[in-house]
N, C-alpha and C positions, 0 to 999 in steps of 0.2 A: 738668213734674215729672220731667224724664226723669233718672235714674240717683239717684230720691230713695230709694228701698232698696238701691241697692248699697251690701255693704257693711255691711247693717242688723246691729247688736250681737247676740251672742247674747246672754237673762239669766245675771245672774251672781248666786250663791248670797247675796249683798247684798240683790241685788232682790227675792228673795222671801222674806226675813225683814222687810226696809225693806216691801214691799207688805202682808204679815200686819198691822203694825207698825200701819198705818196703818188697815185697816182695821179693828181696833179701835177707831179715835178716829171713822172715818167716821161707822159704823151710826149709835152714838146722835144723832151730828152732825147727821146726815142728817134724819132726825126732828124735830128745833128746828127748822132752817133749813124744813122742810116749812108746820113749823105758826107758822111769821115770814109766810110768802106763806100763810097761810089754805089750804094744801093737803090734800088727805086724806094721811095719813101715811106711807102705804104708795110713795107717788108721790116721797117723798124714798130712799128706799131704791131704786126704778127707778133715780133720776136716779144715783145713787152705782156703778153695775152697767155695762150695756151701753155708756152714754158713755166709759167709761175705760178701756174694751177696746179698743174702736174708737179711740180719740182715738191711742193711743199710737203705732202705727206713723207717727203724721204729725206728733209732738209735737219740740220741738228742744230744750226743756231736760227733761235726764235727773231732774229734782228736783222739777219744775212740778207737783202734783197738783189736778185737777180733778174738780167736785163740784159738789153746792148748798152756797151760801158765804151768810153772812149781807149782807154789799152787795146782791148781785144777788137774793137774795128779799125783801127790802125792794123794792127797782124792779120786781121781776114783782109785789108789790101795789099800788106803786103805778100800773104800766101800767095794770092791770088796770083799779083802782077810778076810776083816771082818766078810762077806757073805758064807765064807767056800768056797770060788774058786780063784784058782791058774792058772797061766800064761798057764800052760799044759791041761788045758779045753780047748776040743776042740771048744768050744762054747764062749769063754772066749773073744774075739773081738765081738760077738753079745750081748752078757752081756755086755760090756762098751756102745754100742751102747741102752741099753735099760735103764740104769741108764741116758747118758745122754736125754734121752726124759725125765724121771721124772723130774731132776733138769729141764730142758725147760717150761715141767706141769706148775710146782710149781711156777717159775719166770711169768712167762707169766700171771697164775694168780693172782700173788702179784700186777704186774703190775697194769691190768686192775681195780681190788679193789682198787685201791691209796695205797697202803700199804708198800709203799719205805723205810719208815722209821723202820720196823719191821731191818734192817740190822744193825742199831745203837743198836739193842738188846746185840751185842757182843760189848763191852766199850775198848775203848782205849787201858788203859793197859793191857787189855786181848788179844788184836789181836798184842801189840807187843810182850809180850811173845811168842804168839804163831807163829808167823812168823820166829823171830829171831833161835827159835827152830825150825820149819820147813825147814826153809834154811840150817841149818847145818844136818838134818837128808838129806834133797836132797844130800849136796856136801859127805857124806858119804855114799852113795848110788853107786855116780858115781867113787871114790877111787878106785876099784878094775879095773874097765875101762883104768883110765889114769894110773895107775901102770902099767899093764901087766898080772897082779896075777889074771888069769882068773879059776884058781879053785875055787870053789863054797864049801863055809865050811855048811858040813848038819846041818841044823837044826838052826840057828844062825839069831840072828836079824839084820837088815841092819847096826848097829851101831856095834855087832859083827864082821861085814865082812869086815868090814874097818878098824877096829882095828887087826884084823887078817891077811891084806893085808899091811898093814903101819910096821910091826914087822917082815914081810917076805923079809928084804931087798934083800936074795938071789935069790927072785924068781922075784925082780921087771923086768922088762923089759925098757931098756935104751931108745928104740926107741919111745915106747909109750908114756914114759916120756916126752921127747924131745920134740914130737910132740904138747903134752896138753899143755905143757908150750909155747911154738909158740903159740898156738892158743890164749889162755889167753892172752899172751902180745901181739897179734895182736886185739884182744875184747878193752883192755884195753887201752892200747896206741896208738891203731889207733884212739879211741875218742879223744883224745888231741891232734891230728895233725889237726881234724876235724870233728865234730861233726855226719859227714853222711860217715864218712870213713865206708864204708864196709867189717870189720874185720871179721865178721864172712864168709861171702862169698871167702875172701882172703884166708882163713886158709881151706876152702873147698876145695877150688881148688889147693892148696899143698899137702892138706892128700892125695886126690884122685889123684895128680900126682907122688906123690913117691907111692903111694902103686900099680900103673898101671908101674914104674920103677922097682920096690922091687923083687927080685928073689925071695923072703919068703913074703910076705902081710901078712901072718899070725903073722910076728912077733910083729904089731902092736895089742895088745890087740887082740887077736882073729882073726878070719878068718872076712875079709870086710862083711859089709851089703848087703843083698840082698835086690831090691824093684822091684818089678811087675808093667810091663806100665801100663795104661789104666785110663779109667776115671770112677768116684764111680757110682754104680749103685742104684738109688732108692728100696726101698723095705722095708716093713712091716713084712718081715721072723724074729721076733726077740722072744726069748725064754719066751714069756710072762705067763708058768709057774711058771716061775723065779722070778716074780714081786712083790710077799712079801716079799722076803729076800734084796730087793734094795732099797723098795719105800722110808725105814728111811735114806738108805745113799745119797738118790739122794734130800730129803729134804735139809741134813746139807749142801751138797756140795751147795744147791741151796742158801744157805742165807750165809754160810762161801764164797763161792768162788764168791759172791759178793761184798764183802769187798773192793775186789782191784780194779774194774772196780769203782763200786763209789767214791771210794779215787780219782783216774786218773781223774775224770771226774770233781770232783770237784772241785782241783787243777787248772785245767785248765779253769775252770769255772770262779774261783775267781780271775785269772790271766789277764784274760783279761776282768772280767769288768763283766761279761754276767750273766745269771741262767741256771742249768740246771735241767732235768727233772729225779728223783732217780725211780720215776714208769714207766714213758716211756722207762727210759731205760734197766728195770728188763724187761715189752714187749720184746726191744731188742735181749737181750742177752738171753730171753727165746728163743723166733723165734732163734735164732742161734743155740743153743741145739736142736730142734726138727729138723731142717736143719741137724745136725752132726748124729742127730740117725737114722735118714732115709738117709743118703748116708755112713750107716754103719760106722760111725766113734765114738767117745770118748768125756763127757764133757768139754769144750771152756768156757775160759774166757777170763779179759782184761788185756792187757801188759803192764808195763811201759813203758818199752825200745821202743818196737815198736810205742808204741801212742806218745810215744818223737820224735822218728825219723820220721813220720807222721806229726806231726807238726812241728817241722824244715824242715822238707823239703816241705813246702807251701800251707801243705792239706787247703783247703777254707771251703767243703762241705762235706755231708756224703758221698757223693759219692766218693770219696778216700779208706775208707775201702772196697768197690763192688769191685774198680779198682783190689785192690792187692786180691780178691779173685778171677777177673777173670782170673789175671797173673799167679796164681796156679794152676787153671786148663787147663789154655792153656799150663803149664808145664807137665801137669800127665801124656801126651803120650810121655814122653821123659825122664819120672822119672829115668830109667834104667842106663841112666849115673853117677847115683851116688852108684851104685852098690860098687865101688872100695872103700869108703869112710871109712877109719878105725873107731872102734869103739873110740878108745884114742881119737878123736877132738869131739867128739859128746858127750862124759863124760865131755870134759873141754868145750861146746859150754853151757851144764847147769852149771858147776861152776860160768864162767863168766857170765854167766846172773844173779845169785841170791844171790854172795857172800855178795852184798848192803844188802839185807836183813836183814842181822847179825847185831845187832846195839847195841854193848857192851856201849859204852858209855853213852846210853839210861838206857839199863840195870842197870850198877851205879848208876847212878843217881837217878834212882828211890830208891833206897834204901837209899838216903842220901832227897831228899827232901819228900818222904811220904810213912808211912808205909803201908796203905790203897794202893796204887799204887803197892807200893811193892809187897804187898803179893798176890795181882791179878797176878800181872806180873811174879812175880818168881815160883807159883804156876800153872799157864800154862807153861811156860817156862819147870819146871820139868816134870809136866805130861805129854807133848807133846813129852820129848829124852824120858820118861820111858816106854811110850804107845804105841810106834812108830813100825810098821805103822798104827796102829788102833789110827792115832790122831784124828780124828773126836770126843771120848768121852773128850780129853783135853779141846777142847774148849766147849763141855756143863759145864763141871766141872766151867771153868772161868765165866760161865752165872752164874749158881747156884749161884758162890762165890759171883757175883757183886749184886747180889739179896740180898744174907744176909747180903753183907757188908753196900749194901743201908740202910734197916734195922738198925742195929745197930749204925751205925753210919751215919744218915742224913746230907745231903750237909747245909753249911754255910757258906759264904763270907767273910772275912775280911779286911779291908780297911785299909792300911798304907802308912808311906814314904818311902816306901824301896826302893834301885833302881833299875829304871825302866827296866822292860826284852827286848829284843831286838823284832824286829816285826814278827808276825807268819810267816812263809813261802808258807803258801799260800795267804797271803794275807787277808785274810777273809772282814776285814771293813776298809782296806787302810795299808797306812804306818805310824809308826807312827809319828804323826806331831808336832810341837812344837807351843802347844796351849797360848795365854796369859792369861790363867787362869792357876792356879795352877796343879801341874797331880800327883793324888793318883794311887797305885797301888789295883787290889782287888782279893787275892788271894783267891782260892775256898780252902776248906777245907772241901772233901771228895770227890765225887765222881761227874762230872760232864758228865751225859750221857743221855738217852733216858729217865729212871724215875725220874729223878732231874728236867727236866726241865722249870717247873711251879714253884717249889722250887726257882731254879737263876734266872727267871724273877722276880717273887717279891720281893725277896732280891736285887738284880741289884737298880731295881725302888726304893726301899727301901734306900739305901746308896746314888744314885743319888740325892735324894729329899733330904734328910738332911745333903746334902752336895753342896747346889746350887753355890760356886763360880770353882768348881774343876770339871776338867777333870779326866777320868778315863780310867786306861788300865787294861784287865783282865790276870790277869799270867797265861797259860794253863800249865806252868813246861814244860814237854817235850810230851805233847801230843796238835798237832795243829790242830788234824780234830773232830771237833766240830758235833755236829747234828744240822741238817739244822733247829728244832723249835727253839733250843738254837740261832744258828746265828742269827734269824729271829727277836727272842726279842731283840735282840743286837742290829742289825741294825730298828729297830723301834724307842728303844730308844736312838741309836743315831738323828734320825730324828727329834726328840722333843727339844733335848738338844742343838744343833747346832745352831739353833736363839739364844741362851744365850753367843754363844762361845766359848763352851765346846765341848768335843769330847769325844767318848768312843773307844777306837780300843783292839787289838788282839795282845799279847805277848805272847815270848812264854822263859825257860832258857833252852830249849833243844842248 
């Protein structure tokens, strides 16, 4: 790590508007995601504090915001109950606390090794199955919340209990309704008045002033939340008898709930021009996880939403993510005022965070332009509602699969006049341009991931050379995030080719 702070930015007046910014959307955030992992409440608001102070001097993208994210507290319940322990262990908040040290372990050491690329393990159509399926296992988690239908059916999977609550019209509760639906159209619609509209803060402070109005509070989904002032205390008291039964779930979470930090990162990476670093920032977001396990809180990862609202609202440096963690702990001695906060806005504060996830259209599609994709994707996709909450083994299943499927059916390019796909949306190797050389298209035909990518560079160079008047664009179909060896030979041989004229970029027919 030698000369990793020379150098290091000062904040810049961006940062700490962009940090404030954010930490508005945090707090309540932080709360949902708490009570997604069955956590005590107050342990989302640790996790929101200390981690993002610490993380930043080691972080590489200036945008990146880290937290508790709804993906990763779904996989810290399901570690968990994987593990044979349920919400009513009393030890059950220092269990989350000791899985996320492992996942921090595990990153931290990835990091340091160069081994950023080990995340591209999990292909494309694997993490959209399994998202798409993870989001709707969240929003049927939180059904019973924004219903009202606060009896708990024994014995029933989370996919049970919402279908058990969605059939009980007589027992919905109007108010609760009401309420989730306000919040959602204030999440949703307030972005289109404004991109830094504060919808979810606004819908805070409604829940929490009718139910401090409400003769019955209860009648919102349950009796309001309870949260304890105070600020997290350091400490090593963690159940580390416990440590063989975690140390496989805080692996998966460590390289699945990476996923979406490096996606965010990259996006925004290719976006405006720059590189970033996939190992410095597994360091990171390790350092954050050891930070959450030692101020007693829960596995953190990265957010869209926030690292979007972070960067619209002017963040310049890393310093922006410290800001909005020291804004949460200057909040913790005050936490108490959101005591009155009904359950029903904090069930639709994670709808409307994750219902984007859902991407049927994707889904289709994959089954009309390849079957190879397909049966990755619909193959996680099934296992992850049938598994649920033990989805951790869906996504090995999708490793497995894309291993045999490598196997059987090895990547190969093929070069046409079909027309041209529109340009990836992150951008990856520009827009695409309107070259005066002819422009082929070069569809992949099989799998293009972390084991292929020796295979599409010499097939790429291959078709380029016996094809010297023609520019070329690569169709990814509907997957735009690429592994950076892949990008790497792209943009190499686009370097070669560009004295002739020619161009090679990044399409995508998502």
């Amino acid at each position: 790590m030698r000369g990793w702070f020379e150098g290091f930015p000062r904040p810049a007046a961006g940062d700490l508007i962009a940090g404030l910014s954010v930490a508005l959307l945090l707090i309540p955030q932080s709360l949902a995601y708490a009570q997604l992992a069955e956590m005590p409440l107050i342990t989302g608001l640790f996790a929101s504090a200390i981690p993002l102070i610490v993380r930043a001097p080691f972080a590489s993208s200036p945008y990146l915001q880290t937290g508790p994210v709804a993906l990763t507290s779904l996989l810290t319940l399901a570690a968990l109950q994987s593990a044979g322990f349920q919400s009513d262990n009393p030890e059950y908040a220092k269990l989350g606390a000791l899985l996320a040290l492992f996942v921090g372990v595990f990153r931290f050491l990835l990091g340091v090794l160069r081994m950023g690329w080990v995340v591209y393990l999990i292909s494309g159509p694997v993490m959209q199955g399994f998202t798409s399926a993870a989001a709707i296992i969240i929003i049927c988690s939180q059904i019973p919340k924004v219903l009202g239908t606060t009896t708990v059916v024994p014995d029933s999977s989370i996919l049970g209990q919402a279908a058990w609550s969605l059939t009980r019209i007589d027992q919905w509760q109007a108010t609760a309704l009401v309420m989730a639906v306000l919040t959602v159209v204030l999440m949703i619609g307030g972005r289109k008045l404004h991109r830094l509209f504060p919808g979810v803060a606004v819908a805070v402070v409604a829940g929490i002033g009718f139910s401090m109005r409400s003769k019955n509070p209860g009648a919102v989904a349950g009796e309001p939340i309870g949260i304890p002032e105070g600020l997290p205390s350091i400490s090593l008291d963690l159940p580390w008898d416990q440590a063989g039964a975690l140390v496989v779930g805080g692996a998966v979470i460590a390289l699945i709930g990476f996923a979406e930090p490096a996606s965010i990162a990259r996006v925004f990476a290719s976006e405006d021009g720059s590189r970033w670093d996939s190992s410095r920032e597994l360091i990171s977001t390790g350092v954050a996880n050891v930070a959450s396990a030692f101020s007693g809180s829960f596995p953190v990862g990265g957010s869209f939403s926030r690292s979007s609202v972070n960067r619209v609202a002017g963040a310049k440096t890393l310093w922006s993510g410290g800001i909005t963690g020291v804004a949460v702990l200057a909040f913790l001695p005050f936490a108490s005022i959101l005591n009155p906060l009904p359950l029903a806005v904090l069930g639709a504060i994670i709808i409307g965070a994750v219902y984007t996830l859902i991407k049927p259209r994707t889904l289709i599609r994959q089954l009309r332009r390849s079957w190879i994709d397909a049966l990755l994707t619909w193959s996680t996709f099934i296992a992850t509602l049938v598994l649920a909450p033990n989805i951790q083994w869906a996504i090995l299943l999708g490793v497995v699969l894309t291993g045999v499927v490598h196997l059987i059916r090895p990547l190969k390019l093929e070069l046409s006049d079909a027309p041209l796909p529109r340009p990836a949306p992150d951008g990856a190797l520009g827009s695409l341009p309107v070259p005066t050389a002819t422009t082929k298209v070069v569809t992949p035909l099989g799998l293009v991931w972390l084991g292929s990518y020796r295979s599409f560079d010499r097939q790429l160079r291959s078709l380029a050379a016996a094809n010297p008047g023609d520019s070329l664009v690569v169709d990814l179909g509907t997957d735009s995030a690429i592994e950076p060896a892949i990008e790497d030979s792209m943009t190499a041989l686009a370097d070669e080719i560009t004295p002739e004229g020619r161009t090679i970029t990044v399409g995508t027919s998502e």
